[in-house]
N, C-alpha and C positions, 0 to 999 in steps of 0.2 A: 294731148299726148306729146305734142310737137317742143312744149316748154319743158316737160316733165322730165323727159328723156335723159337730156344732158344733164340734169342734178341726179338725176338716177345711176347714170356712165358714171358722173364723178365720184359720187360718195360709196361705187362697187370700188372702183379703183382705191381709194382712199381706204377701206377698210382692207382691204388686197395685200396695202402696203406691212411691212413689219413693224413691229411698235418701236425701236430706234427710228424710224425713218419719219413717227409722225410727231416726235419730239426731237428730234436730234439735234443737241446746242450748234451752233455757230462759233468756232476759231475765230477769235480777234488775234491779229498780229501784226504791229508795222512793218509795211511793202513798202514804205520810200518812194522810190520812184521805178519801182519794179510792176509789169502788169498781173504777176501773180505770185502765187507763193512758190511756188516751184522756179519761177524764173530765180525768184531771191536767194531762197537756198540753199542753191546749186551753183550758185555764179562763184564761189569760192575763188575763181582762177583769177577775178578780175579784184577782189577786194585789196588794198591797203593794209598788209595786215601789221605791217609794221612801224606803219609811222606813230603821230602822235593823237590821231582824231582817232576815237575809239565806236564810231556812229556807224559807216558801212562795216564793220566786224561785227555789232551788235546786230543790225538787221541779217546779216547772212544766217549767223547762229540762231537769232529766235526762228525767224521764219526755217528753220530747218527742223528745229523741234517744231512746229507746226505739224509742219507733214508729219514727222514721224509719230506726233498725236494723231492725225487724221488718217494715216496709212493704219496703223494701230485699230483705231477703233472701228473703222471699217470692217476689218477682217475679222474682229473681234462680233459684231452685230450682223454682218450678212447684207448691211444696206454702202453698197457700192459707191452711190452719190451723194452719201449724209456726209454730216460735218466738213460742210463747207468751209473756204478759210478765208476769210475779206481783210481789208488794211482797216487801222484803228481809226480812222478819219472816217469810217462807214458808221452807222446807227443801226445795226439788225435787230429784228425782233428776235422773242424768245430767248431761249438759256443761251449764256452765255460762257465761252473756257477761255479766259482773259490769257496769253502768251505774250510774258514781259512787264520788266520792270516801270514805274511811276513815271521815270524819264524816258524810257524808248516806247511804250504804249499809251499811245492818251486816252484811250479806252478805261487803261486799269489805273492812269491816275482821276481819270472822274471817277471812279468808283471806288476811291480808295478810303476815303472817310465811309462812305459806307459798307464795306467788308473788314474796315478795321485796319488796314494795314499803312504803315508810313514809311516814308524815302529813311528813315533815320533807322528805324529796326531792318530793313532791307542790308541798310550800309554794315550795320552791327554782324551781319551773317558771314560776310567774306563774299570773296568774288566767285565763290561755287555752295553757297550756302542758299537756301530757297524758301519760301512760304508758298503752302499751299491752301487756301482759305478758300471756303462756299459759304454762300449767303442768299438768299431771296429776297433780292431786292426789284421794287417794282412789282410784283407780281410775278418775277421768277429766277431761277436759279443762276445766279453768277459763279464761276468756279474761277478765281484767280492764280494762276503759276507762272512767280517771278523770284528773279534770282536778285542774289546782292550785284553780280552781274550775267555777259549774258550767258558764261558757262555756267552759273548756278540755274537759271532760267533751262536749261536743256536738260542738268541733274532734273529740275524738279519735275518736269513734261518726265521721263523717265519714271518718275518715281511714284507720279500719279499713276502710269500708267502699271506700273507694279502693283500697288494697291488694289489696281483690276482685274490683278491676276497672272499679264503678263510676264514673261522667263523669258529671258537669253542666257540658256543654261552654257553653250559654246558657238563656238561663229559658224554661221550659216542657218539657211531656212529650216535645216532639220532640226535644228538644235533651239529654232524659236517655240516657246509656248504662248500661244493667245487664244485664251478660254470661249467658247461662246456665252455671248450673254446679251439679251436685248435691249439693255439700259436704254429703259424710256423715262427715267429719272437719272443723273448723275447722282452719285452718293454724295454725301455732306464730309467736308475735309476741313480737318484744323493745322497742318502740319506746319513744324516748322524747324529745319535740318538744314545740319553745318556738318563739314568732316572733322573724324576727331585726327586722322592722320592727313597730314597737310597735301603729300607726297603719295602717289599709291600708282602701282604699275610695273614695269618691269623693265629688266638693265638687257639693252640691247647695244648695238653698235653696227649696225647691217640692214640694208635697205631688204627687209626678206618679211614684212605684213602685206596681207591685202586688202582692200577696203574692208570686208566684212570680218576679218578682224580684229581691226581700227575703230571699226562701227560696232564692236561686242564692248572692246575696251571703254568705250563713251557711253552707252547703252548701262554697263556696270556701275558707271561715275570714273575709271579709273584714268590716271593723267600725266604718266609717267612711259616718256616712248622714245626714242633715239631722235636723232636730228640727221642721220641719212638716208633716215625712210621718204619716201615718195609717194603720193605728189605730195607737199608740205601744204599748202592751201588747204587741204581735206584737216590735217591733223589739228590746224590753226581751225579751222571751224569745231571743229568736235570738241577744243577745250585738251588738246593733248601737248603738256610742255615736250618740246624739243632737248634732249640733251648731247651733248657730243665730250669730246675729251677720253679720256681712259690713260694706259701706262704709254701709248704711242706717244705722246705730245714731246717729250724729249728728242725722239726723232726728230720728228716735222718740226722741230723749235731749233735746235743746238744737234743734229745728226754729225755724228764727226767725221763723215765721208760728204757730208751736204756742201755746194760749193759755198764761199766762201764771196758772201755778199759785197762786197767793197774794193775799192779801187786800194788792195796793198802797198807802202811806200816802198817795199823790198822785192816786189814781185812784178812780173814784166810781164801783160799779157792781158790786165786787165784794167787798162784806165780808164774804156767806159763806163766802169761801174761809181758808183758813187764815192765821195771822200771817206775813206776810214776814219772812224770817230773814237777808233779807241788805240792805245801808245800800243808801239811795237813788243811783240814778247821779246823774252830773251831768250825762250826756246823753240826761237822761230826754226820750223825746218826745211821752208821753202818747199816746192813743191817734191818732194819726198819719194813719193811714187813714179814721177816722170810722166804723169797722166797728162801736162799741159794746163793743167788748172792746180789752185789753190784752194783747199776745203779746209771746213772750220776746224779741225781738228791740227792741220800742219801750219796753219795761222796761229792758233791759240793753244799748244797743247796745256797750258797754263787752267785752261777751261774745266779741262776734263779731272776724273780723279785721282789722286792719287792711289795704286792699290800695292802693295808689299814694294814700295821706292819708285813705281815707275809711272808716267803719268799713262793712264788706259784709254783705248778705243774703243772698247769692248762695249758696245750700244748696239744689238740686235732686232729693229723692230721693238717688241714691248720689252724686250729682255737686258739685263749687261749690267752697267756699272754708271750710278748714276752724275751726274755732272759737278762739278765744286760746288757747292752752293755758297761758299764764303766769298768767293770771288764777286767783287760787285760787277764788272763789266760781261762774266756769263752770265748771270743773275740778269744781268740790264737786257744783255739781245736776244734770251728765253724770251724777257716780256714782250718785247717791241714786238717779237714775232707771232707769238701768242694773241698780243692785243689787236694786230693787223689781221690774223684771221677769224675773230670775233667780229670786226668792222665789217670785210667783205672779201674773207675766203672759204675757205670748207665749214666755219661754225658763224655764218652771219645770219643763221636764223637761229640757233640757241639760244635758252635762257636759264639754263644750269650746264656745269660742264666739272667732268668729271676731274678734278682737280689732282689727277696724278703723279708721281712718280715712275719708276719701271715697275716692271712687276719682280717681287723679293729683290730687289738689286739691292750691289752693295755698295757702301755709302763711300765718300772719301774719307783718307787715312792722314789726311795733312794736317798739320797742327791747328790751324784757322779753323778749321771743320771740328775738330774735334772739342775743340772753345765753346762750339757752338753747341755744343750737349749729344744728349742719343739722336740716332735719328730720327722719333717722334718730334721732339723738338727741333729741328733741322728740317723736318717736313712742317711743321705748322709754321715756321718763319719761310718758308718758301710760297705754302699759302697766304701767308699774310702780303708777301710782294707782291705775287698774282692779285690779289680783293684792291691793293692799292694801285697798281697800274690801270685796272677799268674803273676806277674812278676817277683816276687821270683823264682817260679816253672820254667818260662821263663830261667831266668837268670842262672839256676843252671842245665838246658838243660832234665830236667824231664815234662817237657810240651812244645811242639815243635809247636804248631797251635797259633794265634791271639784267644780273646777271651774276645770279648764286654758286658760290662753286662749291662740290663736294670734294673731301677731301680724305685720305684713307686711316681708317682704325685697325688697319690685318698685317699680317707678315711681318715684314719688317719691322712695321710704326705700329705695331698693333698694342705695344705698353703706353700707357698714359703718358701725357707730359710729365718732364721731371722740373721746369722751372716755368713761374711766371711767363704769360704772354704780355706782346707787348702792350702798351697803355690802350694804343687807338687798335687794336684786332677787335672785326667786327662779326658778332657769333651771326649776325640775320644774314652775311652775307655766307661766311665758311662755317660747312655742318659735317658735322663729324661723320662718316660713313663705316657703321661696325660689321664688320663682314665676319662672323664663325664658319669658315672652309673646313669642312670635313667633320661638322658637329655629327653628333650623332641624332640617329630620328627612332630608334628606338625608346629613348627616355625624352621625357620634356625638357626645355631648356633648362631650366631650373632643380631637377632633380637631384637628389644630393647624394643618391648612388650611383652616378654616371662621371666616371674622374674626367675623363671627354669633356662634355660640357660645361663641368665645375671650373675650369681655365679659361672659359670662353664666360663664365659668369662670375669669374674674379676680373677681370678685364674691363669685360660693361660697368661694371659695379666704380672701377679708376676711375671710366670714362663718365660716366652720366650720376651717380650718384654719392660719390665719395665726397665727405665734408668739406675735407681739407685738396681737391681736387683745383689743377688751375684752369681747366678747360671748361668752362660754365655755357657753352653753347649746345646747339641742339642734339641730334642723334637722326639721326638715318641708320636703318638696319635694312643691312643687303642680304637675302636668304639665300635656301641654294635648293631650293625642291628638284632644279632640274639640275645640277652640277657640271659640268663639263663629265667627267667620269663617270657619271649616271647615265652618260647617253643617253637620253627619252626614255628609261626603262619605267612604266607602269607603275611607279610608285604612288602610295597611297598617302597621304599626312594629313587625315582630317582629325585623328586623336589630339597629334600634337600641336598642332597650329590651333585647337578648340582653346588651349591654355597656355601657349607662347605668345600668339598676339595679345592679349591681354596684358600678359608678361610682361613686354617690353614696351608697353604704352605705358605702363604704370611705372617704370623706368626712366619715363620722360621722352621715348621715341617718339616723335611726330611725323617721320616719314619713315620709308618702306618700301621696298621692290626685290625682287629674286632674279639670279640665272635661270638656265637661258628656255622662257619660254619658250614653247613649241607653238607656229603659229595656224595649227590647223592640224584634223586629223586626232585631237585632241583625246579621244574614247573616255576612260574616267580620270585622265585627268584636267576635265571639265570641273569635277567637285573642288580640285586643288584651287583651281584661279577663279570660281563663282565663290566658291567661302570664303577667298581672300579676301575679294574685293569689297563683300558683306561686310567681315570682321573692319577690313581697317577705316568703312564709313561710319561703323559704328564698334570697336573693342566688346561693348558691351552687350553684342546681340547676343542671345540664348543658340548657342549651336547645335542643340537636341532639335530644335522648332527650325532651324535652317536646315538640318538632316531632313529631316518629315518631306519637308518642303522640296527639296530637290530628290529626292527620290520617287513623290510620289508625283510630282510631275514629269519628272524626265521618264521615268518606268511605267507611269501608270500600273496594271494590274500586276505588273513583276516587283512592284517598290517592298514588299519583305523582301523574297530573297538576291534582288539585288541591293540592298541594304547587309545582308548575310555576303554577299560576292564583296564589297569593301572591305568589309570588317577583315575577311581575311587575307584582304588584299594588303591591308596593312600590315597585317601579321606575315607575310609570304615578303614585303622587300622592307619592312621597316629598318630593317639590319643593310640596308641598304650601302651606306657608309663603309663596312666592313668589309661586305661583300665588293665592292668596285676598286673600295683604294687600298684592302688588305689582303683576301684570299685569291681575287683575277690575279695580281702579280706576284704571287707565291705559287699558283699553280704557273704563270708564264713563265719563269723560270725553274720549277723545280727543285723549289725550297726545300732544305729539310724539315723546317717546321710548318706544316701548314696550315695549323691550327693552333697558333702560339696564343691569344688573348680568349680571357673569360668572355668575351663580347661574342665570340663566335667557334664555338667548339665543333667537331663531326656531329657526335650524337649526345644525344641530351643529356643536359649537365645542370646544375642551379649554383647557382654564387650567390652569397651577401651582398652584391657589391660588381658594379660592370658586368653583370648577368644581360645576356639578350638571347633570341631565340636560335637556336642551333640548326645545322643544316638540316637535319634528318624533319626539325622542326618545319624548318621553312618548305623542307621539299610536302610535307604535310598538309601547310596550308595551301600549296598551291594544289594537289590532289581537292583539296575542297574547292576551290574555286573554278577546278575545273568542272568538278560535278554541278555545281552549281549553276555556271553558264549552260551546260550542255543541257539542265534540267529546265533552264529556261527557254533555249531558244525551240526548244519540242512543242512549246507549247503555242496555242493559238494567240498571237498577239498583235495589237495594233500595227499598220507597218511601220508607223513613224516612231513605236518603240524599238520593234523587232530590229530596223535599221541599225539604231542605238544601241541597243546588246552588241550587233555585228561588230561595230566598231569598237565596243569594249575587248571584244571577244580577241579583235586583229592584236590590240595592243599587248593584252594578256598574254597571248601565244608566244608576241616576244621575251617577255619575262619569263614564263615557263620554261621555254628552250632553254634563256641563257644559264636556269638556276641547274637544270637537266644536265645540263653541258657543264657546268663547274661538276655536278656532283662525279658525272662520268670519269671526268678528267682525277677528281681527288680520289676516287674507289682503284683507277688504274695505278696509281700509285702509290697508294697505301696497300693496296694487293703487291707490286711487284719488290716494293721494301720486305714483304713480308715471305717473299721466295715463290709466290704463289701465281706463278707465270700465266697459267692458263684465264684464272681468273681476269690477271690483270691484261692481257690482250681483247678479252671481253670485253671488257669495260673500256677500254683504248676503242674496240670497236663501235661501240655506242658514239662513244667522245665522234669520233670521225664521221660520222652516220649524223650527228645532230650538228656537228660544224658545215655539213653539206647543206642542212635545211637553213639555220644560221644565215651562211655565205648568201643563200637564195633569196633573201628577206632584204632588198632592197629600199624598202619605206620607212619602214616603224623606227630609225636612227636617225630622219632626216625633221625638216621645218625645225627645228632651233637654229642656234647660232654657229657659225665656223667651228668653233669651238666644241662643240656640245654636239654635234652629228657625226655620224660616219657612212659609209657608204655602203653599208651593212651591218647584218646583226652580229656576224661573227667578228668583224674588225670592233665593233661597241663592245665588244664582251671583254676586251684587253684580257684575254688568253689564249689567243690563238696560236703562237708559240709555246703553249707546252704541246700539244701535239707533234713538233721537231725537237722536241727533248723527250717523250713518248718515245715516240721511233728511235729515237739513237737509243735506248736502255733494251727499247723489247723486238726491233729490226723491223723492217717494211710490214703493214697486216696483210700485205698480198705478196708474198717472195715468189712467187712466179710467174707476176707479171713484171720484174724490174727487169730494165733494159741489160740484152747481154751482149757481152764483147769479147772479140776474137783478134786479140793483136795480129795475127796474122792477115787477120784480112783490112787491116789500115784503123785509123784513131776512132774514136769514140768520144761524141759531140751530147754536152748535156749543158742544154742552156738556163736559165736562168731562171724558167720557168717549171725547170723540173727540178729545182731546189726549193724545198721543205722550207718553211717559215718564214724569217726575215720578213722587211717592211711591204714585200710585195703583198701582204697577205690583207694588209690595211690601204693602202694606198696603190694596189696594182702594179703590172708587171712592166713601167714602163720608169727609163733610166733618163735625165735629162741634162743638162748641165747648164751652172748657175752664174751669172746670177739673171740670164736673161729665160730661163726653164723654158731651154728648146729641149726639144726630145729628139735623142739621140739613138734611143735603142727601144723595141715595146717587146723587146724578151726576156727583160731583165728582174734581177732581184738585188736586198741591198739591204747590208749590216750596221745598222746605229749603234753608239756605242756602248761600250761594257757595262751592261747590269742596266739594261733599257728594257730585256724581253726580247726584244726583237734583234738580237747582238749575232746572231749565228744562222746559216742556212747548210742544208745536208740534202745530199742526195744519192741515189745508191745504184748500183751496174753491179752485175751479175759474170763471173769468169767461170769458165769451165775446167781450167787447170791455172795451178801458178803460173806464172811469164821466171824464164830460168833469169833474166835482164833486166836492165836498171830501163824503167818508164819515163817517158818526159812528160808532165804537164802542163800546159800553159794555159793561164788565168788571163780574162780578158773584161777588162775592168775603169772604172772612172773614180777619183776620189774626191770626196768633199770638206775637207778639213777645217779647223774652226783655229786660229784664222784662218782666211783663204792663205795658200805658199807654204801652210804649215804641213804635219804630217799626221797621218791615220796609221795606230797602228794595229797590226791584223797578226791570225794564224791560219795557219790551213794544215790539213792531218785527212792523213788515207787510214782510214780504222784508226788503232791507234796509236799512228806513228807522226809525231810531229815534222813535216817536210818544207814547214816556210816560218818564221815569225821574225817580226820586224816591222819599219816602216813601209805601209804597201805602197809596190813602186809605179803606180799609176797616175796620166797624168789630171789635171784638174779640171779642161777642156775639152778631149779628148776620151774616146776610148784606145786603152794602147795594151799590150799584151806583152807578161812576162813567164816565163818557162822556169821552173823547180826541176829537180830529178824527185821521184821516187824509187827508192830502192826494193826490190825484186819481195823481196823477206816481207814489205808494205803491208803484201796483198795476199789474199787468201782463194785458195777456190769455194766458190759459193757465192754470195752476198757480199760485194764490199762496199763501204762509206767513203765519200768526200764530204769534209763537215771546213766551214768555211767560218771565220768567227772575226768581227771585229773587239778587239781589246784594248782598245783608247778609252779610258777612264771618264767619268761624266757625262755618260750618254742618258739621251733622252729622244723618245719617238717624238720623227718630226724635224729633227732638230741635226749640224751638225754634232759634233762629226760622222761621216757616216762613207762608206765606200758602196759599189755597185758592180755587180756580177754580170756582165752579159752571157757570157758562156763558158766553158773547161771545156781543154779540149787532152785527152791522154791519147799518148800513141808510145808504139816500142821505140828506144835510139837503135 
């Protein structure tokens, strides 16, 4: 019994075990000189990723898909310790899951004649192209997955792993699916996949991902991610290109306040700097300002543009006026300074960069400039000196990476070239980037009753297909699911994107990316950036069979009616468009037409023609989608769905408010046009009632970009100033509780925070001054300018009898004027009497306080107003010009 025993113990335990565990292949992967897989790839911090040996980048990456195979399949079978992972210089028994290509695994180049695969069709796939081959050889299953390199090597560990069922629907563990299944056989795999979009990802500019996801984006295949994101080593192994650039670059290249690099032969103060290498202007202005230093702009104004006779300064950041481009010597110290931060400053890990101009700037007006054609052609000759200065750099071995730049198809340059490119323009280096801002998502790209997008597909059409076109290179198409003016709202796009990417691959588009993902927190729009990332690996995927799939994995037993929660989730913001960049600022101001276009009427309507769902429509669908969640989450469901709904549910809620809050806002004022006063305080009272809950909603606006977030749902909604034009038409909804005053008993203090509207209402009640945004006041509020929205603030005090005397009031205030020195100009009106306009007399530094009279007649017993307005032409939130309220103070003379 004594021999017996222990074959008896061992073969209980052995049949104990799970059937994964009594087959489970073996990971081969070269470890180098690493003593495991986990030490290899995760070392990320220490690899090389830049130089020119491509062999420790190759080991970190495979052995990283290792794990995530064997992390994977683990969780996936229930056996903890199966699927080991050994270096390729090992001989293990049993099946085999070959990780890595011919040259980095010697494992899968012994077995490459017999699974059939060769170094030459590997190479043919691209550097993220993969084979995935099974074969029984020996007496058992070899599964090879290798790439043309080693980021196709990671797609393809990914993609087997899909095959098995596994989903990363969105970033995080809740959003992983991995099926159980005991695979005590590996399935038999023939695959073998390339992308059809070269390019796939998303246009960022802001260090705001975090690992997981980074790790959703790689996980999907997709490879398009900023270069100020951190840690850079992670994105280098995941197979994520870096890009940097945008409209900034004229700044940080040619700023015309930038100091002025060179020892000037006319200027005293600066001979450490280097020899000036370019001839004196002749409208040199010496240091101009009296700052003690010389900037490139009173060195060179020769540089800058011409705009109606005068040469401009006007460079804001991404915004202004863009620089001479005819001038060879601006032209020349754009590049140098370009090319020096591609070598080794803020872009020396990129490998595309956004090859801009400003954003809509306007072009120079000088005769040389205007030689030079439209500004499309003016922009593609500026790209071409950019493409030839880094291969100067290339050539002269001071820049050792490839370095593609995109370059703009919208605003400005958004009409085709009008002449010939030059002989040597090189399209594999500059690719055209087509951005349609403010398409419409109601109709397909291509629809031929949407005038919208028929502009935006006469344009593509210049660009990518036209015969007699001179631009024959590629196409990048930049989308806009998440807009900056969409704020994160819950939209839906899986109709149109089933039949727009197609669209524009068959257009010739090979790459692809959208504003401004959100990077977490995502609820459905999960579906938006998982169907992306599908469609642009393959155009051709059936998006019926990708619905199926993602719903009834993400939902399980809920996948109808949350299949049914989409559907009308698209129908509830498809009009999306309209809604953010045409009715939000018709109600912000107080338009008389509020419903001017067939695209978006109150109550239902049908057109031939730029027909889309109307309000009463969309408030319709989202009553469905409410019913729909609320009839979901009653019900008993997994928690790792139930979780899932939540989060649909949080997003939703956003969207519902803000449609709630437009309708409230347009019922009070189409009631109060209409006399019907009662009415329309009702509805004023809703509006205020859901801008409270709005206000409250801190999240659902955030994780996108600068640009694309706010710090609330009510500042996202860009109407939160018609409630201070509300109030001035229908007076306070609470008249007895507004503050009251007794001239007799001394002045009457209303600061800044008990004025109605204005920018505090998005950006807070605090006043700063610039350009170093110390904060100077946190009581304040503040008027941007005329026809912004946000251009006026009111607030209201309460008298118990006229004053028989003239009132003094003094304004106490900071301005910001555009230029700095220049002037803002303002009004101010007690009810309604005009008592100030003109330039406001505050200073730019400071707060400083100036005193009006109001006359006696002003004011009324009851209710009265102070309405505060800036009127300086060309405003924009955000932006100057703009002044600032700290407090009003009224008292008797």
């Amino acid at each position: 019994m004594r021999s017996v025993l222990p074959i008896l113990v061992a073969l209980l335990a052995v049949l104990a075990l799970p059937p994964a565990a009594l087959a489970a292949p073996t990971i081969v992967v070269n470890l180098g000189k690493y003593p495991s897989a986990q030490r290899a790839g995760t070392d990320e911090a220490n690899v090389r990723w830049g130089d020119a040996d491509p062999t420790d980048d190759t080991l970190c990456t495979e052995a990283f898909a290792a794990l995530e195979a064997q992390r994977a399949l683990r969780k996936m079978t229930g056996a903890r310790n199966a699927f080991a992972i050994v270096d390729d210089r090992a001989a293990p028994a049993g099946d085999l899951i070959l990780v890595g290509g011919l040259k980095s695994n010697a494992l899968s180049a012994r077995f490459a004649g017999a699974l059939g695969v060769s170094q030459a069709e590997l190479e043919k796939l691209g550097p993220e192209g993969y084979r995935i081959r099974s074969r029984d050889v020996g007496g058992r299953r070899s599964t090879l997955v290798a790439g043309g390199g080693r980021v196709g090597t990671l797609y393809g560990v990914y993609d087997f792993l899909h095959r098995l069922g596994v989903r990363w629907y969105a970033p995080g563990e809740l959003h992983e699916e991995i099926p159980p299944r005991s695979l005590a056989y590996l399935p038999r795999f023939d695959v073998t996949e390339s992308p059809r979009f070269l390019t796939r990802g998303f246009h960022a500019w802001e260090n705001r991902g975090d690992p997981e996801f980074l790790l959703w984006m790689a996980r999907n295949r997709l490879n398009y991610w900023c270069v100020e994101q951190e840690p850079k080593p992670l994105l280098h192994k995941l197979g994520i290109m870096l890009v940097g650039g945008g409209h900034i670059l004229t700044q940080y290249y040619l700023g015309p306040n930038n100091p002025y690099p060179y020892d000037h032969p006319a200027f005293t103060g600066d001979e450490g700097k280097p020899r000036d290498p370019y001839p004196t202007s002749a409208e040199f202005r010496g240091d101009a300002n009296g700052d003690g230093t010389l900037s490139y702009f009173e060195a060179h104004p020769e540089w800058y543009a011409l705009i109606q006779g005068q040469r401009s300064s006007h460079i804001v950041g991404d915004g202004g006026d863009n620089f001479c481009t005819s001038n060879r010597d601006a032209m020349a110290e754009w590049m140098k300074n370009a090319v020096a931060d591609l070598v080794e400053g803020r872009y020396k890990d990129a490998g595309l960069m956004n090859a801009w101009m400003l954003d809509a700037g306007r072009w120079c007006e000088c005769a040389e400039c205007r030689a030079l054609g439209t500004p499309t052609d003016r922009n593609l000759l500026f790209v071409h000196e950019y493409a030839k200065a880094i291969k100067q750099a290339q050539a002269e071995g001071r820049l050792h990476r490839p370095v593609r730049l995109l370059f703009l198809a919208y605003a400005d340059v958004l009409e085709p070239p009008t002449r010939p490119l030059p002989p040597d323009f090189d399209p594999e280096t500059c690719i055209a980037t087509y951005f349609p801002i403010t398409r419409c998502y109601v109709h397909r790209f291509d629809d031929p009753h949407c005038s919208r997008n028929a502009a935006y597909v006469r344009h593509l059409y210049g660009w990518a297909r036209d015969p007699e076109r001179h631009y024959q290179g590629q196409i990048c198409i930049g989308e806009y699911y998440n807009v900056s003016g969409y704020r994160c709202l819950p939209a839906c796009f899986m109709s149109t994107m089933a039949t727009d990417i197609p669209y524009y691959y068959a257009r010739g588009a090979r790459h692809f990316h959208y504003m401004h993902c959100t990077t977490k927190n995502w609820g459905n729009k999960a579906l938006t950036n998982w169907q992306m990332a599908r469609q642009l690996w393959d155009p051709g995927v059936n998006c019926e069979a990708l619905w199926q799939d993602y719903f009834s994995g993400r939902y399980g037993p809920a996948a109808h009616p949350m299949r049914r929660f989409y559907e009308s989730l698209e129908q509830m913001l498809g009009n999306v468009t309209e809604l953010k960049y045409g009715l939000a600022g018709r109600l912000q101001s107080g338009a008389k037409e509020l419903f001017p276009t067939t695209h978006l009427r109150y109550e239902r309507t049908t057109y031939p023609k730029d027909d889309g769902p109307d309000l009463l429509e969309i408030l319709e669908a989202s009553r469905r989608c409410r019913q729909i969640l609320d009839d979901v989450l009653r019900r008993r469901l997994p928690e790792r769905v139930r979780q899932r709904v939540a989060e649909d549910e949080r997003g939703f809620t956003y969207g519902e408010r803000t449609l709630a809050f437009y309708d409230a806002l347009a019922r009070a004022y189409l009631r109060q046009r209409e006399g019907k006063e009662a009415e329309a305080r009702q509805a004023f009272r809703e509006a205020s009632k859901l801008a409270g809950l709005l206000k409250a909603d801190t999240t659902s606006a955030l994780h996108s970009s600068s640009h694309a977030s706010a710090p609330d749902a009510l500042a996202a909604s860009y109407a939160s100033g018609a409630l201070t034009v509300l109030s001035s038409l229908l007076g306070p909804l609470e008249p007895e509780q507004v503050k009251a005053w007794d001239p007799a008993r001394g002045p009457l203090t209303l600061t800044g925070k008990e004025f109605e509207g204005g920018g505090a209402t998005r950006f807070g009640y605090v006043l700063h001054r610039y350009p170093e945004r110390e904060k100077i006041s946190d009581q304040g509020n503040y008027v941007y300018g005329q026809g912004s929205g946000l251009d006026r603030i009111h607030a209201w005090f309460r008298l118990e009898k006229r004053p028989e005397g003239e009132m003094a009031l003094v304004l106490v205030g900071i301005k910001c004027p555009q230029p700095a020195g220049g002037e803002v100009l303002g009004e101010v009106r007690v009810n309604d009497t005009l008592v100030f306009s003109g330039s406001v007399p505050f200073a730019e530094r400071d707060l400083t306080r100036h005193e009006v009279a109001v006359p006696a007649q002003a004011l009324k017993e009851g209710v009265n107003r102070i309405e505060v307005r800036n009127t300086q032409p060309g405003g924009q939130v955000g932006n100057r010009p703009w002044f600032g309220i700290d407090r009003v103070e009224l008292s008797a003379r």
